[in-house]
C-alpha positions in Angstrom: -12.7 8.4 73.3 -11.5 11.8 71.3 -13.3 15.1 72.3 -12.8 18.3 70.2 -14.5 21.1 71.5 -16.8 23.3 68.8 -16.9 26.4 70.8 -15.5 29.9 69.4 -11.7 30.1 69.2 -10.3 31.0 72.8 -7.3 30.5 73.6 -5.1 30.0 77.1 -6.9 28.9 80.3 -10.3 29.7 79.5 -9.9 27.8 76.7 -8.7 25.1 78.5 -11.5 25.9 81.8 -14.0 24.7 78.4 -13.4 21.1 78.9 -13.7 20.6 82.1 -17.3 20.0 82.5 -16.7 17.1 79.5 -13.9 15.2 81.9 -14.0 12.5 84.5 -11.6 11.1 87.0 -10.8 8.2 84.7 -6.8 8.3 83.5 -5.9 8.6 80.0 -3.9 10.6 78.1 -4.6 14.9 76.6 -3.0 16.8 74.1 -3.0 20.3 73.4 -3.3 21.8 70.5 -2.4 25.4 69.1 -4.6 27.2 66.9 -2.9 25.5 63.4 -3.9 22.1 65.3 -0.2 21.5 65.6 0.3 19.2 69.2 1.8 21.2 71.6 2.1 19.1 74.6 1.3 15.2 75.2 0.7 14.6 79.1 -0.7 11.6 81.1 -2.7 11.9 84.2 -4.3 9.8 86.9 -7.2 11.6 86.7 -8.3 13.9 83.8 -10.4 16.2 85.6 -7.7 16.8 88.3 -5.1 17.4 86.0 -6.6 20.0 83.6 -8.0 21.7 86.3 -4.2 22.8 87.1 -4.0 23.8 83.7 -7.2 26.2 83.8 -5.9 28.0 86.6 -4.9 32.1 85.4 -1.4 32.0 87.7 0.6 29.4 89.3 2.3 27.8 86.1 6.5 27.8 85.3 7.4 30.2 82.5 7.4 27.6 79.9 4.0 25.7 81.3 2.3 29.3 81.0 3.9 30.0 77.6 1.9 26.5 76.6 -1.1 27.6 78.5 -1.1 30.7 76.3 -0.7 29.2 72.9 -3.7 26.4 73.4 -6.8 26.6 71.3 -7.9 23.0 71.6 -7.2 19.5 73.5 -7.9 16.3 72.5 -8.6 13.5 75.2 -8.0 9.4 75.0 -9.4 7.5 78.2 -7.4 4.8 78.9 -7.9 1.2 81.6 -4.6 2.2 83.9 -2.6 5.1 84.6 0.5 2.3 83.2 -1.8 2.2 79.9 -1.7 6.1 79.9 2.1 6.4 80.5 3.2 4.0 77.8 0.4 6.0 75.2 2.0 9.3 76.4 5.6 7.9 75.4 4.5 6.7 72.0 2.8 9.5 71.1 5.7 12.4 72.3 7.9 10.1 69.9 5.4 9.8 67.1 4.1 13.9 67.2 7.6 15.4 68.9 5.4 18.2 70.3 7.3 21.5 71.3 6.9 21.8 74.8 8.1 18.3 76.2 11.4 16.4 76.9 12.0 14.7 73.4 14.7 12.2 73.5 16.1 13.0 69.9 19.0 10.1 69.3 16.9 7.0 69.9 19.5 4.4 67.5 19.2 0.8 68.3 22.2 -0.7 70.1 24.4 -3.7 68.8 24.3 -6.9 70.3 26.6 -10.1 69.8 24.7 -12.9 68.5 25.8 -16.7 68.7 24.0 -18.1 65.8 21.4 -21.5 66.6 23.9 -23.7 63.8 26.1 -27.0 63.6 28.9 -24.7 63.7 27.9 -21.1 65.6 28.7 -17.7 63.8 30.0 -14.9 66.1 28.6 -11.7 64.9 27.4 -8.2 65.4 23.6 -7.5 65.5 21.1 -4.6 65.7 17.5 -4.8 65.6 14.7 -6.9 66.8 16.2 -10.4 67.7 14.4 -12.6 65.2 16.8 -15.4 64.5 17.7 -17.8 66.8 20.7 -18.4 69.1 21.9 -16.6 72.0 22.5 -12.5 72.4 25.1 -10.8 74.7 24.2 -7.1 75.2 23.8 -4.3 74.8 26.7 -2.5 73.7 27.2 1.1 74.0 28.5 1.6 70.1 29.3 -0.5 66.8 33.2 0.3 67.9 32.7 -1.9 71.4 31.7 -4.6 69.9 33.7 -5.0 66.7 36.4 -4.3 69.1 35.2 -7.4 71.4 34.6 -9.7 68.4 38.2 -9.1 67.3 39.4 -9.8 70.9 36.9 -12.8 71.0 37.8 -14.1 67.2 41.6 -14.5 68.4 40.8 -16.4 71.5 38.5 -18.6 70.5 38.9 -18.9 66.9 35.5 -18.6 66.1 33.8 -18.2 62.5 32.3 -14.6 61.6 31.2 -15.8 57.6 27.4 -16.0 56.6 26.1 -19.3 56.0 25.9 -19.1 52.9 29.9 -18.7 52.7 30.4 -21.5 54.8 28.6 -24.1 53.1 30.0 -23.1 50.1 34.2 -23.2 50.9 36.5 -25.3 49.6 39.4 -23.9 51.3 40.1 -22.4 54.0 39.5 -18.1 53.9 42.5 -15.6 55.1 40.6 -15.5 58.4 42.3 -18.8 59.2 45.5 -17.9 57.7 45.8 -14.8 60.3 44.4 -17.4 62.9 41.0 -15.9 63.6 39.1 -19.2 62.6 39.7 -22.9 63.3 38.5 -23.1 59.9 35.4 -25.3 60.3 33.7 -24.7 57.0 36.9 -27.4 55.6 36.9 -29.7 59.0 40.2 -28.2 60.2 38.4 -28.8 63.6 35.7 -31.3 64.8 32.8 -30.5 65.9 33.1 -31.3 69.3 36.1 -28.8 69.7 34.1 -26.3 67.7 31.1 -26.7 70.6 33.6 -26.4 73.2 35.4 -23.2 72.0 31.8 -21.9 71.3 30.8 -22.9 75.3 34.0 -21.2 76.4 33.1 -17.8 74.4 29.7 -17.8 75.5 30.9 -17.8 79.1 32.9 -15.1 79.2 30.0 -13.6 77.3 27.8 -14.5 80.5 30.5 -12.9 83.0 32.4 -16.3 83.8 36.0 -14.8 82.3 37.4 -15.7 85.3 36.6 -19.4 85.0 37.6 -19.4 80.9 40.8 -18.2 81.6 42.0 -20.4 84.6 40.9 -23.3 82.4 42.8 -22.3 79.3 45.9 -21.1 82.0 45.8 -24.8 83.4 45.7 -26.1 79.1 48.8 -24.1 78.5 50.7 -25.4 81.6 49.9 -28.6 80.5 50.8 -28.4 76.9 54.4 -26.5 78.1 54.8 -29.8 80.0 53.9 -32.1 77.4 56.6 -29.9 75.1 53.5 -28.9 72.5 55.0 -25.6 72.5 53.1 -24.5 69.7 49.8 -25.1 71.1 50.9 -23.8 74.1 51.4 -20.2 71.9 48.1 -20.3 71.0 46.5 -21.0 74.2 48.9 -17.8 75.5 47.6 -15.4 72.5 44.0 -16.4 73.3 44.4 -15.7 77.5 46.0 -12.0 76.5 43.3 -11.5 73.9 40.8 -12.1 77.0 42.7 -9.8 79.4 43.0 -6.9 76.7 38.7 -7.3 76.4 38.6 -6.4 80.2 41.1 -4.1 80.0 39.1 -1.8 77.8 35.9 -2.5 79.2 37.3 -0.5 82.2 35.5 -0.4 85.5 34.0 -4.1 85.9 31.8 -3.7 89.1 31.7 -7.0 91.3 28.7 -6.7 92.9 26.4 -5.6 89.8 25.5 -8.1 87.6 23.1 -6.4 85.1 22.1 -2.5 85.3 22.0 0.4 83.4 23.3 3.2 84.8 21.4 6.7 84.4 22.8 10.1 85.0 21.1 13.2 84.3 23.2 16.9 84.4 21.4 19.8 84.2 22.8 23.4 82.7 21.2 26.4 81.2 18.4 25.3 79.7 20.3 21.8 78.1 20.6 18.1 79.0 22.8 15.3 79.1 21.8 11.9 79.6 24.5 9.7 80.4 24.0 5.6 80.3 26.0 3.3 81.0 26.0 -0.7 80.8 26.8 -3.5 82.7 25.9 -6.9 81.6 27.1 -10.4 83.7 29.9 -7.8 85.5 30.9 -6.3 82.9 31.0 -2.5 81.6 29.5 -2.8 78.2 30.0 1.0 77.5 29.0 4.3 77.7 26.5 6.6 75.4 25.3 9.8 76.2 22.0 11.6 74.9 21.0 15.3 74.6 17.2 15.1 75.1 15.0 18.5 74.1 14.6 20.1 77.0 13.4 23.6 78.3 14.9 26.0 80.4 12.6 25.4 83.5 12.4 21.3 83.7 13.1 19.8 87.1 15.8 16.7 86.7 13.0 14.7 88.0 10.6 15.6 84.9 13.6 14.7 82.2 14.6 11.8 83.8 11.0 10.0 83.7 10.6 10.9 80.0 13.8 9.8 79.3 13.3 6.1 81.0 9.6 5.7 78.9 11.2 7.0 75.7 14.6 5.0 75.6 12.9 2.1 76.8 9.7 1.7 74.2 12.0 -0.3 71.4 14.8 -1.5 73.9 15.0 -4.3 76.3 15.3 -2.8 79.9 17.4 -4.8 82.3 16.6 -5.7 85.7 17.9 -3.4 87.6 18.3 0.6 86.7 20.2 2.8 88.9 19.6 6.6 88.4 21.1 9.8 89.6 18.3 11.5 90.6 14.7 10.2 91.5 11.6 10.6 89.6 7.7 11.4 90.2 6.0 8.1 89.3 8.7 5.8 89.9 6.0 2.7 91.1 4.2 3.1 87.9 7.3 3.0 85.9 8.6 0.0 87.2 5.3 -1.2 86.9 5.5 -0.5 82.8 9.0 -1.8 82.7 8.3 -5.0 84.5 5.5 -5.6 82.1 7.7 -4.9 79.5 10.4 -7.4 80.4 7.8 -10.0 81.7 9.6 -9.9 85.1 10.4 -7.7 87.8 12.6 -3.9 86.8 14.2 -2.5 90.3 14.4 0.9 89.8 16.6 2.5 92.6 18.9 5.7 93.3 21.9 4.4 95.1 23.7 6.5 98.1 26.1 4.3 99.0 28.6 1.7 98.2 29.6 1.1 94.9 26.0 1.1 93.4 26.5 4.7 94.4 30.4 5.1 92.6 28.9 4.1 89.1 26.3 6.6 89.2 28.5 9.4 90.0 30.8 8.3 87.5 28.5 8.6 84.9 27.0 11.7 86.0 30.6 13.2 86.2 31.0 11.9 82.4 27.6 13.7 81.9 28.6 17.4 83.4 32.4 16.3 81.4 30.1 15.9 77.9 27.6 18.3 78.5 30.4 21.3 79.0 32.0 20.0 76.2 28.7 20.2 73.8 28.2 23.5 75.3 31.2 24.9 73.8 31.0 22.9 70.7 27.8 24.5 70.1 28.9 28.0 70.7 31.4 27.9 68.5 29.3 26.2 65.5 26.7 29.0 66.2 29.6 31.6 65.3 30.6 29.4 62.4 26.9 29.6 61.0 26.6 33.5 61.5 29.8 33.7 59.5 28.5 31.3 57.1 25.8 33.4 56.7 27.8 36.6 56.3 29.8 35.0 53.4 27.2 33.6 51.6 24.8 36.7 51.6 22.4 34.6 54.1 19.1 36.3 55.8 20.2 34.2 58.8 22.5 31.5 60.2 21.4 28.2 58.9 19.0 26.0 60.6 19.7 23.1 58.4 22.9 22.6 55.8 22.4 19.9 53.0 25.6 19.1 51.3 25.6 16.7 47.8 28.6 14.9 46.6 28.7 11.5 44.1 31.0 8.8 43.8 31.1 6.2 41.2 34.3 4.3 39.3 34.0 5.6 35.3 30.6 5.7 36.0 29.9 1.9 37.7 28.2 1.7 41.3 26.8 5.1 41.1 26.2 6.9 43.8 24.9 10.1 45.6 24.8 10.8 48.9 23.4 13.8 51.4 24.8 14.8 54.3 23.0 17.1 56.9 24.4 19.6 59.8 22.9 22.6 61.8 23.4 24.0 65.4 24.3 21.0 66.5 27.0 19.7 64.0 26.5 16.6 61.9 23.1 15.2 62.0 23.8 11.6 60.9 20.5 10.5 61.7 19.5 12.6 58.6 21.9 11.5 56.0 20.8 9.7 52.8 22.2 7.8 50.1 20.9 7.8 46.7 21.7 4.8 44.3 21.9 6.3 40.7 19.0 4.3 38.2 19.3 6.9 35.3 19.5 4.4 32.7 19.9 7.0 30.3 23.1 8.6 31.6 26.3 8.5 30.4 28.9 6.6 32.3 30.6 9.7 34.6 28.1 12.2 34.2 28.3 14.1 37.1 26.0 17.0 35.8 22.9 14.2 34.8 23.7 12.6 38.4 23.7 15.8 40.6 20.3 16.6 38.5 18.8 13.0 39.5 19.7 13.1 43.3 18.2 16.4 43.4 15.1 15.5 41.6 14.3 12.6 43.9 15.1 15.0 47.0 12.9 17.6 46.6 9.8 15.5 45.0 10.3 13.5 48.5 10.4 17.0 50.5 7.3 18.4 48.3 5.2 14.8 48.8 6.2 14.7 52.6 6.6 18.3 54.0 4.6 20.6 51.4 4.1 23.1 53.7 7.5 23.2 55.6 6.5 22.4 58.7 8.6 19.7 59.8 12.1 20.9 59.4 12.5 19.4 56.9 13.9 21.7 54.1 17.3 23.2 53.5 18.3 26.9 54.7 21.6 26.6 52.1 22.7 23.9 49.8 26.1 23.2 49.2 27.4 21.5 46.4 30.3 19.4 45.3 30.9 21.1 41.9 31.1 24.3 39.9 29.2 26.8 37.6 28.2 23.0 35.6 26.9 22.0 39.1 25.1 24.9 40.4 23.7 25.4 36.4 22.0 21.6 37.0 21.1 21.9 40.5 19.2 25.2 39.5 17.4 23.9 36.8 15.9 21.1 39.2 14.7 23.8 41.6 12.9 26.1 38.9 11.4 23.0 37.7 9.2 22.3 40.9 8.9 25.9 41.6 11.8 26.1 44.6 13.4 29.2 44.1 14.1 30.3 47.8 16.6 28.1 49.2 20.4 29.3 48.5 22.6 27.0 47.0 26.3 27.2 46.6 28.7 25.5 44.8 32.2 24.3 46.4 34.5 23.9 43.5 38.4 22.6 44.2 40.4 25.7 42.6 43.5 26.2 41.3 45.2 22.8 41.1 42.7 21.1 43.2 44.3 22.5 46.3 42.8 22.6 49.9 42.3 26.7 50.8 41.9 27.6 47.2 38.0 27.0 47.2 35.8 29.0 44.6 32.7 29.6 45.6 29.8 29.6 42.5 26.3 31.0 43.5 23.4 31.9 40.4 23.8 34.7 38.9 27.1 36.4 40.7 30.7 35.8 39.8 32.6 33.1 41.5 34.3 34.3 44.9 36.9 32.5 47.6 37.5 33.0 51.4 40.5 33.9 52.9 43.0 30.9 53.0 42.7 31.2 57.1 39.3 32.0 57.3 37.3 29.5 59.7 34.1 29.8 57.7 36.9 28.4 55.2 37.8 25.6 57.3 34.2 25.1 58.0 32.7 24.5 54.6 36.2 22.2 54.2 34.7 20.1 56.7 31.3 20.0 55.4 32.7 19.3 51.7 35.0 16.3 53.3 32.4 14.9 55.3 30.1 14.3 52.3 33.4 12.9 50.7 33.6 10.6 53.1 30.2 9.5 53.6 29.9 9.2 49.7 32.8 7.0 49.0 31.5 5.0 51.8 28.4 4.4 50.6 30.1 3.7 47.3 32.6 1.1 48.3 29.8 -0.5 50.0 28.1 -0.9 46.6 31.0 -1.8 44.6 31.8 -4.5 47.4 28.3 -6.2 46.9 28.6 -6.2 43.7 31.8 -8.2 43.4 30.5 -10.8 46.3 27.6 -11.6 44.2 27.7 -15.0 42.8 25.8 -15.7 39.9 25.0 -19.5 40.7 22.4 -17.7 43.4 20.6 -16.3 40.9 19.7 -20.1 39.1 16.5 -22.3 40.8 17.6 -24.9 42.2 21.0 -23.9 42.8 21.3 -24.1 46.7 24.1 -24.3 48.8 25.4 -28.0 48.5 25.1 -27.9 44.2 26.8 -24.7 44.2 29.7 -26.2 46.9 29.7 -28.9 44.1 29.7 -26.9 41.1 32.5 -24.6 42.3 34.6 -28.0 43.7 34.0 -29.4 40.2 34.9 -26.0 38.0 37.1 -24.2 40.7 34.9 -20.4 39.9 31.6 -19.8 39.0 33.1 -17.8 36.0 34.3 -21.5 34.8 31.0 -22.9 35.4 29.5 -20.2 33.0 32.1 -21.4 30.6 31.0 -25.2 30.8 29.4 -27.3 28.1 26.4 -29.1 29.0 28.2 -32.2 28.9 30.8 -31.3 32.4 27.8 -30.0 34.1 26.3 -32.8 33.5 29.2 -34.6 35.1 28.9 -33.2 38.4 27.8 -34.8 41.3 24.4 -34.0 42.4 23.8 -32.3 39.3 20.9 -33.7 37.3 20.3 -33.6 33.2 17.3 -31.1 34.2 19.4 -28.6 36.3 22.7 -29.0 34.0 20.3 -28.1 31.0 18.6 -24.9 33.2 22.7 -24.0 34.4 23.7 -24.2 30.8 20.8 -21.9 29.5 21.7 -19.3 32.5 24.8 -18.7 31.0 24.1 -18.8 27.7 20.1 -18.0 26.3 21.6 -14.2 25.7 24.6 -15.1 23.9 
């Protein structure tokens, strides 16, 4: 149940000495508020009463707990069954309000799995999400770049197929993946099925942490075929034991006696955080990722690393055990959570000894490693802004940098893309990619593009964040263009009544070159930086970063395009007719060439369907 209180507007701890007489010992979760309403703090508590009694005392408090003290003019209350109930509430709502004054766990990506698909003939594959479709998962990994690496390891050992579906029912020869012997090349019967299976069995134990096993086996196959004199199957069976080994020699550190963890490690400095995790799955180091959670400069390890374990775990699986650096408050009512979570029991423990103990401190001495390093990244992108900022004519270093860049091919596949960065470098988490619809455009026109990815920006930013409060808006825009650029971009913000945020223009120069930047702003001459100025270099880096990121998204585009097969588009059309059709015709672009008498001809394909086919292709013509 909510309570609001409806007295006079106090603030601090008489404010908060208000509710007390409204509270009971139940647990539940309290918010409070400042005087805009905004949430300042989301906390749980075993017992209401108790806790906000702490709160209502005049001394006593941290510098940052009294700060929070100070700013409160209301708190809102929710009662909850269990003090488990309350914890997992306070987790989702710190991740759903991000209030100011707790830890806030601010890179919270999904991690990729590998995913064995539940088919005749398994795809190997990378996966991130939920884990809807059927099969069996191996994970997770620390980054996209472990597993692609481990599915290319994986591919040449056991020859296993990466194509959809879709793909495979529809070959009719085999794909360059089996002429650079990363498939067997099942999709054409190159292999039988029960070879297939076995290949699949053999992949899915190393998966499971029986490498060992899989390579004695295929060691003891190669022996054999040497001594048979099948030399060239004896090859392969060598190229697929050193693909193994060069999968566990990259994983690293492969502990023996550890079978499943993640391994936590919190450092500590001035006021920052680094989370370090590691992840070991069936003995084996899955890889690293480390996290920079909000923190203040009075936290205690024990504080970060409990809001830490509720945030990263409320979309991820945990595993059964997690080993941690440094111990937390409630660590029987986290396991508790966590348990319910996975449906069985979550050890949480922090090891002292042994080699339990040797993978947390190496991931706490990769934390302190990352953490300096961030530290001094930071500091010098902090000098790079205030000499943005100087160069541009700024009030003030820039919070938050948007930069704007297209990419298209004489106009085809459009695109636009945004890229963000601020204090803390490149914020990929806020980039966005804008597919150009303007019908009306002409093919290349980077003026009428520009104008349309700006348009839809800021009628998002004015629907979603009309008062600026969540961090939302630009401090400077920088754009990939000239005067023509900046002219459009300007007329876009005058048009919806945005006529404080500085935009800049980044054209090329004299011949295009790199250091011979001209710098366009409304209403002043074009300007350029000193060829070794690092605010030069800087905006370089901005500039080639949106490059990238937009020629990305556009080859991307450009590549879907030129999969697409028009057969998919025609009811009735499904995988085994279109196999047909394409054996029959050799391309779908001579099956849109057919009469209706040859489509008639092909097996499977009925008067009704050759008729529907034939008017596909042709009703527009």
């Amino acid at each position: 149940m909510t309570n609001e209180s409806d007295s006079a507007p106090v603030t601090g701890y008489a404010c908060i000495q208000g509710y007390l007489k409204t509270l009971d010992s139940s647990p539940g979760v309290y918010r409070m508020l400042d005087a805009q309403a905004r949430v300042l703090y989301v906390g749980k508590a075993r017992n209401l009463r108790a806790r906000v009694s702490n709160y209502a005392r005049p001394t006593g408090h941290s510098g940052r707990i009294a700060r929070m003290i100070s700013e409160t003019a209301s708190m809102m209350f929710l009662t909850t069954r269990t003090e488990t109930e309350a914890l997992l509430l306070e987790q989702n709502l710190i991740k759903q309000l991000k209030p100011r004054y707790n830890v806030l766990l601010r890179d919270d990506k999904s991690f990729p799995n590998i995913h064995v698909t539940d088919h005749a003939y398994p795809m190997i594959h990378k996966h991130r999400g939920a884990k809807k479709d059927k099969g069996a998962y191996y994970g997770p990994f620390a980054s996209a770049g472990s597993v692609n690496r481990t599915l290319n390891q994986l591919q040449r050992a056991f020859l296993l197929r990466n194509c959809s579906d879709a793909m495979f029912d529809s070959r009719t020869r085999p794909c360059l993946q089996y002429q650079i012997k990363r498939c067997s090349a099942p999709c054409v019967g190159k292999i039988s099925q029960e070879d297939y299976a076995a290949s699949v069995k053999d992949a899915e134990r190393f998966l499971s942490g029986k490498s060992t096993n899989v390579q004695e086996t295929l060691a003891q196959e190669m022996a054999e075929a040497s001594e048979a004199m099948e030399f060239e199957r004896a090859a392969a069976l060598r190229d697929r034991i050193r693909a193994l080994t060069q999968v566990q020699t990259a994983q690293g550190i492969n502990p023996r006696g550890v079978t499943e963890a993640d391994v936590i490690a919190l450092h500590l400095e001035k006021g920052q955080a680094c989370v370090q995790v590691f992840f070991i799955r069936a003995n084996q180091n899955w890889g690293n990722r480390d996290f920079y959670p909000r923190v203040g400069p009075d936290v205690e390890e024990a504080e970060v690393l409990e809001a830490f374990l509720g945030q990263f775990y409320d979309t991820k699986e945990p595993p059964r055990l997690i080993l941690l650096s440094n111990p937390i408050e409630n660590e029987d009512l986290m396991t508790e959570a966590l348990s319910d979570k996975l449906g069985r029991k979550v050890e949480i423990a922090v090891p002292r000894r042994g080699e339990k103990s040797e993978l947390v401190d190496g991931a706490l001495r990769n934390a302190r490693e990352s953490l300096a390093r961030r530290m001094a990244e930071t500091a010098t992108q902090a000098k790079l802004l205030r000499g943005l900022a100087e160069a541009f004519e700024l009030d003030a270093p820039p919070e938050r940098i948007e930069v704007y860049d297209n990419s298209h091919i004489q106009g085809t596949n459009a695109v636009g893309a945004m890229i963000v960065a601020g204090p803390e470098g490149f914020l990929k988490n806020q980039y966005r990619k804008f597919n150009i619809k303007g019908d009306e455009l002409t093919p290349g026109d980077d003026f009428g593009m520009m104008k349309e990815v700006l348009t839809r920006r800021f009628k998002r930013l004015l629907k979603d964040d009309p008062d600026r409060e969540k961090g939302l808006w630009p401090d400077l825009l920088l754009i990939d263009g000239g005067a023509g650029q900046v002219s459009a971009v300007r007329e876009i913000m005058e048009e919806y009544g945005v006529e404080d945020v500085p935009m800049v223009g980044v054209a090329k120069g004299v011949d295009r070159d790199a250091g011979k930047e001209e710098f366009h702003r409304p209403g002043t001459r074009p300007f350029a930086l000193r060829h070794n100025d690092p605010v030069l270099y800087f905006v370089q880096r901005l500039r080639d970063e949106a490059h990238r990121f937009a020629i990305g998204t556009h080859r991307a585009k450009r590549a879907k395009s030129q999969m697409a097969n028009p057969l998919d588009e025609i009811s009735g059309v499904g995988a085994s007719r279109k196999r047909a059709l394409l054996a029959h015709f050799g391309s779908a672009k001579a099956v849109s060439r057919a009469n209706l008498a040859d489509l008639k001809a092909v097996d499977g394909v009925s008067e009704a369907l050759a008729e529907r086919i034939y008017g596909f292709f042709h009703e527009n013509s």
